[in-house]
TORPA-4810 file (N, C-alpha, C, O; in nm, 3 decimals):
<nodes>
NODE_1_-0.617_2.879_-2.949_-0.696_2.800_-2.858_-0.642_2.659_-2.849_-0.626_2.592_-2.747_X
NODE_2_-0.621_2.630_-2.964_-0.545_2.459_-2.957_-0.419_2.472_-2.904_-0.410_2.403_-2.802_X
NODE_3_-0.315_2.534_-2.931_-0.163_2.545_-2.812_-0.262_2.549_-2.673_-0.312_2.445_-2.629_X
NODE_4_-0.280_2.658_-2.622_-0.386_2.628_-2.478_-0.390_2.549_-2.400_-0.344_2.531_-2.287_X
NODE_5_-0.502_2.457_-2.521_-0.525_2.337_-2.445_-0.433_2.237_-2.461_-0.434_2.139_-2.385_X
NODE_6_-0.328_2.251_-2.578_-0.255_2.104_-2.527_-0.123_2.180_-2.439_-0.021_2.112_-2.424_X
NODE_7_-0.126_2.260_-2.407_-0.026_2.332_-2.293_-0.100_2.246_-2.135_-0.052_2.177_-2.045_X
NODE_8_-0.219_2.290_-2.164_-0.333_2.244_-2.040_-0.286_2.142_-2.012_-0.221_2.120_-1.910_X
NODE_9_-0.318_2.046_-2.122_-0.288_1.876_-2.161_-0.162_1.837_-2.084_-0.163_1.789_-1.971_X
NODE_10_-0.071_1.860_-2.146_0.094_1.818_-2.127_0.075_1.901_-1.971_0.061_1.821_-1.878_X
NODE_11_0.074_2.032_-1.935_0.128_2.032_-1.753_0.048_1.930_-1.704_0.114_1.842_-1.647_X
NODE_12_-0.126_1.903_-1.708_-0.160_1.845_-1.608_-0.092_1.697_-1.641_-0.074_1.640_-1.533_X
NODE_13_-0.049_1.616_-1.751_-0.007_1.515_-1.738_0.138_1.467_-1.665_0.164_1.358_-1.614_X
NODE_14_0.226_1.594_-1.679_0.360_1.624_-1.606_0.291_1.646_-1.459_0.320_1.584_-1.357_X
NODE_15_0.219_1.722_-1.469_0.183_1.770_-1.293_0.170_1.574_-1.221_0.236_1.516_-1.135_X
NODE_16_0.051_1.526_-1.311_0.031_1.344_-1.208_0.158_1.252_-1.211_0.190_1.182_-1.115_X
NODE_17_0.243_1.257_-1.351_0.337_1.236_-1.286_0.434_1.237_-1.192_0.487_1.138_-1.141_X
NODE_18_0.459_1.366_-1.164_0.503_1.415_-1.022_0.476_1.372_-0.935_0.563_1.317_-0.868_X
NODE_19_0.298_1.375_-0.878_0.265_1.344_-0.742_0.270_1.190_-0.783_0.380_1.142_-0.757_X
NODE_20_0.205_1.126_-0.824_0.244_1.004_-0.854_0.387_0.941_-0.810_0.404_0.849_-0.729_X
NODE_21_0.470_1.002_-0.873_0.604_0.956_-0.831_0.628_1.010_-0.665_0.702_0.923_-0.617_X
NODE_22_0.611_1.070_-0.602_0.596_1.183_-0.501_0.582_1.056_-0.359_0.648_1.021_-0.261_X
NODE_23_0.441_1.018_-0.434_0.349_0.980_-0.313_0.398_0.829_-0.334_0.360_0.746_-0.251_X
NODE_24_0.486_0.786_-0.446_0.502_0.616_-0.475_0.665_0.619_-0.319_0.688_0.556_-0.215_X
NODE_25_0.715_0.701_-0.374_0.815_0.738_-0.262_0.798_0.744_-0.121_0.882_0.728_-0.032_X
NODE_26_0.680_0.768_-0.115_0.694_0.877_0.059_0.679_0.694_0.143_0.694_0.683_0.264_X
NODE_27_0.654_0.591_0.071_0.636_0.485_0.196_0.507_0.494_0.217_0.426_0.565_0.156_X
NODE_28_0.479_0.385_0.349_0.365_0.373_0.377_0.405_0.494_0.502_0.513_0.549_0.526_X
NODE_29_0.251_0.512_0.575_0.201_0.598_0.657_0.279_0.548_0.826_0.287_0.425_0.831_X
NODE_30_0.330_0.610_0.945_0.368_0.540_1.058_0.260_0.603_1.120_0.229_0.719_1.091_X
NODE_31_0.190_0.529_1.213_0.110_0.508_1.301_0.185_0.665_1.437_0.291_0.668_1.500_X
NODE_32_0.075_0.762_1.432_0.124_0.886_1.531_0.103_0.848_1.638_0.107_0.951_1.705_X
NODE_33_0.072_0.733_1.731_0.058_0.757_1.841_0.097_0.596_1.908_0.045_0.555_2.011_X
NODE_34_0.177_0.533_1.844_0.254_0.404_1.870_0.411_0.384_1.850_0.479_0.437_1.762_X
NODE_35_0.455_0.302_1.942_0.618_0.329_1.935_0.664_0.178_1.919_0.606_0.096_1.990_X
NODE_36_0.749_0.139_1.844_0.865_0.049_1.866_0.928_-0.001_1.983_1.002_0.059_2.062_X
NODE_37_0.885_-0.133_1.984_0.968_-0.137_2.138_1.159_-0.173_2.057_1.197_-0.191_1.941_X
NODE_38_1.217_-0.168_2.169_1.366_-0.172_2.073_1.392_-0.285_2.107_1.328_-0.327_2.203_X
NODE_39_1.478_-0.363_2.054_1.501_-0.501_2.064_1.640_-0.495_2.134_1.725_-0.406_2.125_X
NODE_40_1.642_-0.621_2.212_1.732_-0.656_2.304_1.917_-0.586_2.247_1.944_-0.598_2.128_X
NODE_41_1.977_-0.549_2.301_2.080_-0.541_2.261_2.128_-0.404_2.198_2.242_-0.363_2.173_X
NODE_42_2.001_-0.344_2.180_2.015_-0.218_2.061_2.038_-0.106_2.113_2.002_-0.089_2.229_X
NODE_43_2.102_0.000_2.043_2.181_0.115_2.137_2.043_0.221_2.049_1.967_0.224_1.952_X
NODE_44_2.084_0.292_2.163_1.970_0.434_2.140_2.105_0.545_2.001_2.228_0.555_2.007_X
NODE_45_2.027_0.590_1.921_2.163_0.696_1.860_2.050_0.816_1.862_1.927_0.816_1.863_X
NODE_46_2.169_0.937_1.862_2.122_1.058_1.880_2.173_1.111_2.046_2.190_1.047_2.150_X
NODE_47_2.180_1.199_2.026_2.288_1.266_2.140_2.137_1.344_2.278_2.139_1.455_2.331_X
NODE_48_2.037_1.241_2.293_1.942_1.303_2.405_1.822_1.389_2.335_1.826_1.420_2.216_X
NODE_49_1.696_1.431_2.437_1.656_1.557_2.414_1.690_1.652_2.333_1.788_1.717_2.369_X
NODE_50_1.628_1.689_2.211_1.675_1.845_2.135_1.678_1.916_2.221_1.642_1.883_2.334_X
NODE_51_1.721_2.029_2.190_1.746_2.157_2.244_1.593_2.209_2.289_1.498_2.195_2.212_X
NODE_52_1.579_2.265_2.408_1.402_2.315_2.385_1.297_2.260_2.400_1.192_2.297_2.348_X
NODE_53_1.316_2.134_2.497_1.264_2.026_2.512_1.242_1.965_2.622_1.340_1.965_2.696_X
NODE_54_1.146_1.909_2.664_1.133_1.837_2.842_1.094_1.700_2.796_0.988_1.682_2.737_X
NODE_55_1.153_1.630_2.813_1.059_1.435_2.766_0.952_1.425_2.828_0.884_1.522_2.860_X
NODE_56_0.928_1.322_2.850_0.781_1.275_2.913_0.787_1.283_3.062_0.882_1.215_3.099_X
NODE_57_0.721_1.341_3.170_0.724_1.293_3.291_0.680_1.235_3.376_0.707_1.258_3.494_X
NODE_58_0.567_1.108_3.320_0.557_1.002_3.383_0.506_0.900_3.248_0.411_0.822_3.258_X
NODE_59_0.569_0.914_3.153_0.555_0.802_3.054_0.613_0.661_3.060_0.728_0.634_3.025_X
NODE_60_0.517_0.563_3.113_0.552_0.429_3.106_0.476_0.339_2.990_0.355_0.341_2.967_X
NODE_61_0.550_0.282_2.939_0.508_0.226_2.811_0.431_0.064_2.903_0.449_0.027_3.019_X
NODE_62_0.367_0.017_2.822_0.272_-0.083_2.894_0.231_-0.149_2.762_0.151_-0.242_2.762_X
NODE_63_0.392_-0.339_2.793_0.396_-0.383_2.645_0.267_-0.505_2.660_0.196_-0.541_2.755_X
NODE_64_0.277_-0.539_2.535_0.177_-0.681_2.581_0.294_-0.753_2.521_0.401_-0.701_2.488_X
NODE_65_0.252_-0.910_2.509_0.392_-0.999_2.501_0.349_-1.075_2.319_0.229_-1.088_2.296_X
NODE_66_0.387_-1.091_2.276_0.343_-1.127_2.131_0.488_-1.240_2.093_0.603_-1.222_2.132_X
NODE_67_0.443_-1.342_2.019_0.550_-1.471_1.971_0.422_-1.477_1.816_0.303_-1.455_1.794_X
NODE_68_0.556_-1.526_1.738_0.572_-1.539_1.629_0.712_-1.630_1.597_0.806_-1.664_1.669_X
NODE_69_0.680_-1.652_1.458_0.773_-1.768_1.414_0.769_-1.886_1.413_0.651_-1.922_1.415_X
NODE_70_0.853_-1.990_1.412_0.872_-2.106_1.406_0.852_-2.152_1.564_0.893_-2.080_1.655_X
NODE_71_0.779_-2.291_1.591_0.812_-2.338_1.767_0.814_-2.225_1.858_0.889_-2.243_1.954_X
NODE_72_0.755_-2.117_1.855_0.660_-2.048_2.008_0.828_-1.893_2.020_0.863_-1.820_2.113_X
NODE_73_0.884_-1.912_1.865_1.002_-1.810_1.941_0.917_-1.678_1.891_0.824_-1.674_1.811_X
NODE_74_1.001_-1.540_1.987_0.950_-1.429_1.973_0.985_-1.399_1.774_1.057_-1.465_1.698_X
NODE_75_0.913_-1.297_1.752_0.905_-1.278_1.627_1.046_-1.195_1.537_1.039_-1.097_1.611_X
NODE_76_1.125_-1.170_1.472_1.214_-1.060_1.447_1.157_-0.915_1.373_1.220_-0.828_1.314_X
NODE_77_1.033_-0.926_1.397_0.970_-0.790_1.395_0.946_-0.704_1.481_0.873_-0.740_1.573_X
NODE_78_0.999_-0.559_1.483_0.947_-0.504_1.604_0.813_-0.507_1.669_0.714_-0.478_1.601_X
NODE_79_0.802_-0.540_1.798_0.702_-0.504_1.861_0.593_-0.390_1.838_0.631_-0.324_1.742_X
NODE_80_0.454_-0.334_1.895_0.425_-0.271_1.904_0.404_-0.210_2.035_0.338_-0.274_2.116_X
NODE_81_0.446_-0.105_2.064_0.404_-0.082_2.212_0.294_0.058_2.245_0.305_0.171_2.197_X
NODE_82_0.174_0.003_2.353_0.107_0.102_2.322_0.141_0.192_2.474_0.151_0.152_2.591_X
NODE_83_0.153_0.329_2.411_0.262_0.399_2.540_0.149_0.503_2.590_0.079_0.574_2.518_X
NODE_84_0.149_0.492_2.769_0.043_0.592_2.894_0.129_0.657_2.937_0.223_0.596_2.990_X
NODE_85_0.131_0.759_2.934_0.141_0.878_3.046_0.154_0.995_3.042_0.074_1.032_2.956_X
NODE_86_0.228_1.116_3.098_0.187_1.226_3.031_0.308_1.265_2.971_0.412_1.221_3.021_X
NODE_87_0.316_1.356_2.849_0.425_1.387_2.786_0.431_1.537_2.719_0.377_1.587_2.621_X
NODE_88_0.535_1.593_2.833_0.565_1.762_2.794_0.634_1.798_2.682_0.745_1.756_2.652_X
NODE_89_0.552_1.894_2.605_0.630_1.927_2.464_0.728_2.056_2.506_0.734_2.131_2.603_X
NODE_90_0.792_2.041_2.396_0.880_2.178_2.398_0.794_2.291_2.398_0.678_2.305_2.358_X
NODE_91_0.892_2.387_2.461_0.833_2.562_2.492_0.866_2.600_2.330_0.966_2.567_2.268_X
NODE_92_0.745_2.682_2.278_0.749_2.744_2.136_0.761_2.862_2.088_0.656_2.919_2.057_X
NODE_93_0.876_2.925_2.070_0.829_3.086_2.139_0.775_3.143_2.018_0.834_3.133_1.910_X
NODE_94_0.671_3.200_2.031_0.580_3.272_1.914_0.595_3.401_1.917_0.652_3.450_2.014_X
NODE_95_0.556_3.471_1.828_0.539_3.626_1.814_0.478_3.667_1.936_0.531_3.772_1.973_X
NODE_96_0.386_3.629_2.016_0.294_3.651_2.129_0.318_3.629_2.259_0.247_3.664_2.354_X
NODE_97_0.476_3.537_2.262_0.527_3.471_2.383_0.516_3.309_2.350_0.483_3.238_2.255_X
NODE_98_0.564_3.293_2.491_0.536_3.133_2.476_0.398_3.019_2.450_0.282_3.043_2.486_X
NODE_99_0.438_2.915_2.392_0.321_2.799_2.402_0.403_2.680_2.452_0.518_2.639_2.459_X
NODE_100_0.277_2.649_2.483_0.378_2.469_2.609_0.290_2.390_2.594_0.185_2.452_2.610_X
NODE_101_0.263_2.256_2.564_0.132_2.166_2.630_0.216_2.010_2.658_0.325_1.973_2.614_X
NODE_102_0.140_1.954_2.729_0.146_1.831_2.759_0.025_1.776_2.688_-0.079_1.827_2.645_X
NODE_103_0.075_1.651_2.690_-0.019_1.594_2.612_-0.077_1.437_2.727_-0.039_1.429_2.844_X
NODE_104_-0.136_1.368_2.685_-0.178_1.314_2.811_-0.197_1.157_2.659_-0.236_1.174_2.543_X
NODE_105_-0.154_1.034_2.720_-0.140_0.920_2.649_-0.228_0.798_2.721_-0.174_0.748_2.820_X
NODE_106_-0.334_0.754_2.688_-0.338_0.632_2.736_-0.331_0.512_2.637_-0.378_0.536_2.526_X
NODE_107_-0.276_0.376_2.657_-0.260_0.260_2.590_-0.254_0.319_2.426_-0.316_0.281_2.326_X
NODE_108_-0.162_0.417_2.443_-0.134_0.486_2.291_-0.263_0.573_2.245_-0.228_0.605_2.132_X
NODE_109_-0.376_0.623_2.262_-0.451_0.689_2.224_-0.482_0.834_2.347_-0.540_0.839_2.455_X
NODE_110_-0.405_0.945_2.257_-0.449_1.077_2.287_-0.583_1.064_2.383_-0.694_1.020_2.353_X
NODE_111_-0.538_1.116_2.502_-0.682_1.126_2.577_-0.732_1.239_2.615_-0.852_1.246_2.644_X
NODE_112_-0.604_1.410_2.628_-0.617_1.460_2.731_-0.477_1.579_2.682_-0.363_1.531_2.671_X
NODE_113_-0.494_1.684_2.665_-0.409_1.816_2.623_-0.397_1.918_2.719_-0.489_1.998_2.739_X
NODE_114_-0.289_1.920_2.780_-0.313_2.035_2.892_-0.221_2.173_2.833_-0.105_2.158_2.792_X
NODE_115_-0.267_2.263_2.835_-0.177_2.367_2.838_-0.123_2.438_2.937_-0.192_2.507_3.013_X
NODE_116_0.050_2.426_2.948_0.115_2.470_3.074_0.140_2.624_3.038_0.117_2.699_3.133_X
NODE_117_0.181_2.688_2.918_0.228_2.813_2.903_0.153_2.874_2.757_0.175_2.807_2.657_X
NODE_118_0.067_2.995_2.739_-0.022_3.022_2.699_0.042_3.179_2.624_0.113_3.270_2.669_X
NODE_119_-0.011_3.157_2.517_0.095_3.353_2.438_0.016_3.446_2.521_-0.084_3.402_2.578_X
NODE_120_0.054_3.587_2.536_0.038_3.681_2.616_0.056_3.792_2.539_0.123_3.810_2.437_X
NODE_121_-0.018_3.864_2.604_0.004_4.016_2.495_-0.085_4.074_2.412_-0.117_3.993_2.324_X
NODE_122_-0.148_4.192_2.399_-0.219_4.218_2.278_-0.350_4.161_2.340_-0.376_4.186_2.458_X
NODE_123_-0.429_4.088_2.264_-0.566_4.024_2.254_-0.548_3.875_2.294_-0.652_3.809_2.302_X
NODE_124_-0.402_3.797_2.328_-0.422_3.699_2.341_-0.496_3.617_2.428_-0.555_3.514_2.394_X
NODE_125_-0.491_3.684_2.590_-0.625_3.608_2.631_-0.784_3.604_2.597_-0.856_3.527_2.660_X
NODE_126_-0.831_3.681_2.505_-0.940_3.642_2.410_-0.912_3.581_2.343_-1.001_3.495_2.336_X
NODE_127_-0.797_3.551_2.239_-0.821_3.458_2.148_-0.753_3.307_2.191_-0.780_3.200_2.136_X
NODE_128_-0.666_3.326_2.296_-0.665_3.185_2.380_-0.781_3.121_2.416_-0.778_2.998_2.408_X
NODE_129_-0.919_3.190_2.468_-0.986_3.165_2.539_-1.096_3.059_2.484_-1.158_2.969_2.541_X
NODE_130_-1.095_3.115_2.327_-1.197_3.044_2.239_-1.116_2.936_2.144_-1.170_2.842_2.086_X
NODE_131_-0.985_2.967_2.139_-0.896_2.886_2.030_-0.855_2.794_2.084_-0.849_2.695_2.011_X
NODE_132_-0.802_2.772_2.247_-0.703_2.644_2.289_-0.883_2.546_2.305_-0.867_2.456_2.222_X
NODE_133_-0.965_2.535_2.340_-1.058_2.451_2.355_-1.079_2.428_2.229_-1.174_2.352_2.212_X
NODE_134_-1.027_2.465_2.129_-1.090_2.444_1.981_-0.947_2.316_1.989_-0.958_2.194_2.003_X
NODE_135_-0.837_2.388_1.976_-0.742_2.295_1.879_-0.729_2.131_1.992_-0.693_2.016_1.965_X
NODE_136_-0.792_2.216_2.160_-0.767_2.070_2.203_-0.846_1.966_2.158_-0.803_1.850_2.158_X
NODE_137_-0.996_2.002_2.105_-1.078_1.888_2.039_-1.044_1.891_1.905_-1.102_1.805_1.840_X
NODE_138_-0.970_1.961_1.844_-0.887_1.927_1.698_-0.837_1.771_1.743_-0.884_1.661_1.714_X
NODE_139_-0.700_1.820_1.841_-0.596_1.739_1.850_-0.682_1.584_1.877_-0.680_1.496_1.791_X
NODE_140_-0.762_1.568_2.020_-0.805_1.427_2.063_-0.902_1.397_1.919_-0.905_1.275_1.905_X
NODE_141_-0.936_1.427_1.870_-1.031_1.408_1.711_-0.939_1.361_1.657_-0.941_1.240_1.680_X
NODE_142_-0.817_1.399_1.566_-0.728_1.378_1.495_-0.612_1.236_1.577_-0.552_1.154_1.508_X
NODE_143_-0.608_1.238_1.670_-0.509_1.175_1.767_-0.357_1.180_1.691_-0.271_1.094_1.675_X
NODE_144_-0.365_1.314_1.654_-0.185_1.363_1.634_-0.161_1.533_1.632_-0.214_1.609_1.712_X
NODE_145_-0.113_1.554_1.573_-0.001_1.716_1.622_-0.109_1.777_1.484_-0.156_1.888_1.506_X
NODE_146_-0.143_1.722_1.369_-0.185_1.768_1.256_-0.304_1.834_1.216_-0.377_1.801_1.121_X
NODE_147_-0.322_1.951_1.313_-0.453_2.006_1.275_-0.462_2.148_1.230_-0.374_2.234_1.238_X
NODE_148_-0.570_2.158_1.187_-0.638_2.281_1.142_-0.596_2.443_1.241_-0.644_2.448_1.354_X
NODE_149_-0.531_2.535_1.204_-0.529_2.636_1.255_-0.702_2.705_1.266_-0.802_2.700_1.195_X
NODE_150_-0.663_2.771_1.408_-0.792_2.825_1.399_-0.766_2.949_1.339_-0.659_3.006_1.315_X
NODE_151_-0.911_2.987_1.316_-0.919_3.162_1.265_-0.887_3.269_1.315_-0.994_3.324_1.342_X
NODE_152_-0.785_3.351_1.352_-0.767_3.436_1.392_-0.634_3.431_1.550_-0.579_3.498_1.638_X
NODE_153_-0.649_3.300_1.492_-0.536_3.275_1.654_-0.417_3.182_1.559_-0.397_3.064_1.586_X
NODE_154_-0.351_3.245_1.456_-0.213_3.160_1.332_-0.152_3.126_1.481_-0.199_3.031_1.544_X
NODE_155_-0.045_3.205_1.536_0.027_3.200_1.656_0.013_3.100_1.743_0.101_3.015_1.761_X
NODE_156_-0.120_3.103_1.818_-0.139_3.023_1.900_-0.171_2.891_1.844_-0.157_2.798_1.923_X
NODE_157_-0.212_2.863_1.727_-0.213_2.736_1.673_-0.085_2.659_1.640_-0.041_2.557_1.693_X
NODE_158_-0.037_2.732_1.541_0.133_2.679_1.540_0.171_2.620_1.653_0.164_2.498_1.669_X
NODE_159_0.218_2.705_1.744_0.286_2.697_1.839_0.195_2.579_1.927_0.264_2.494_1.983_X
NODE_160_0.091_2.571_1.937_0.024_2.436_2.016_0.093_2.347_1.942_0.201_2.302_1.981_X
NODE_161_0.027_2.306_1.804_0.080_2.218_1.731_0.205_2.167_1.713_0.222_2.047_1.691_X
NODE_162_0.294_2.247_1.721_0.467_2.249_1.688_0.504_2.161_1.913_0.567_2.059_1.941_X
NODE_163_0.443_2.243_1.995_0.464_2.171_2.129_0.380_2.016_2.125_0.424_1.909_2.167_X
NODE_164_0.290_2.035_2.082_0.212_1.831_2.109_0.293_1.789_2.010_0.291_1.666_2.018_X
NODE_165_0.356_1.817_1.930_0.407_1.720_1.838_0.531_1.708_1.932_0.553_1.598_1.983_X
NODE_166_0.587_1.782_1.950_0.729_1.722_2.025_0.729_1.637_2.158_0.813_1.559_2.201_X
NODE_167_0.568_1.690_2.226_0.497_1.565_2.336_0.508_1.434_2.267_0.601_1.357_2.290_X
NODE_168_0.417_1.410_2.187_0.399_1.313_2.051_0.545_1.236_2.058_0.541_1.119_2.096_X
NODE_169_0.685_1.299_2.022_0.773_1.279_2.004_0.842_1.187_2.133_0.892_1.075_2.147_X
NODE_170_0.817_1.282_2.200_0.855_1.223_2.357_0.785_1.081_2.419_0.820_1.010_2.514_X
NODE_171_0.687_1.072_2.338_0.604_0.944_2.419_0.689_0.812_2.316_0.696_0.693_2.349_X
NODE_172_0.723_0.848_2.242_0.779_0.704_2.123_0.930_0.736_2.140_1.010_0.690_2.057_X
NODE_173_0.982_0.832_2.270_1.117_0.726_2.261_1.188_0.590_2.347_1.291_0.538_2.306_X
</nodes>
């Protein structure tokens, strides 16, 4: 009984070390639904759009003007910019067929989830029917890609989730 418990003892004290160290690492948290404006001069890197992917198609970012520093100059911190319009995620292909959504942005806060391409097959228009109205008030609740699968629809949740996030993606470049 005494090995046991100091077996108990010693993992859970190895286990907090871990996350401890884990979570001292990961940084602070970035804001899901705000972008960086880029500063004068600065080159974009990365070779475009991933593979599987549509950007935004009417995303205009809408900056406000902010000074900082010494005597009225702009600040050498990035900006914040809060970004409107709508932004198409990548096609997801699931066991069931495809998932697609746009996601809809105003002054940076999730307003509005449309779904363009919906899984097919089997039972999916029943369980589309009750699940996409679920994860769309997941998503505007949460105001990011990070939600709760529903019950009985794994597929169609993923695959929403995995497309608004790459919407998500598309509005902050």
């Amino acid at each position: 009984m005494r090995k046991t418990t100091m077996a108990l003892v010693t993992t859970s004290a190895g286990l907090a070390v871990i996350i401890g160290a884990k979570a001292e690492s990961a940084g602070a948290p970035k804001p899901a639904l705000t972008a960086s404006a880029k500063q004068p001069g600065a080159s974009s890197h990365g070779g475009g759009a991933p593979a599987n992917s549509t950007t935004g198609s009417s995303g205009t970012p809408s900056s406000g003007s902010s000074t900082g520093g010494a005597g009225g100059q702009p600040s050498s911190s990035p900006k914040t910019v809060a970004v409107s319009g709508s932004f198409t995620g990548s096609v997801v292909d699931t066991r069931y067929g495809p998932m697609q959504v746009q996601a809809v942005l105003s002054a940076g806060k999730l307003t509005d989830v449309t779904v363009l391409q919906q899984t097919t097959g089997g039972h999916s228009s029943q369980i589309d029917s009750y699940a996409l109205p679920q994860l769309k008030s997941e998503a505007i609740k949460a105001q990011n890609a990070n939600i709760d699968a529903v019950s009985g629809a794994t597929y169609t949740s993923a695959g929403y989730a995995q497309s608004l996030q790459a919407a998500l993606d598309a509005a902050h470049r």
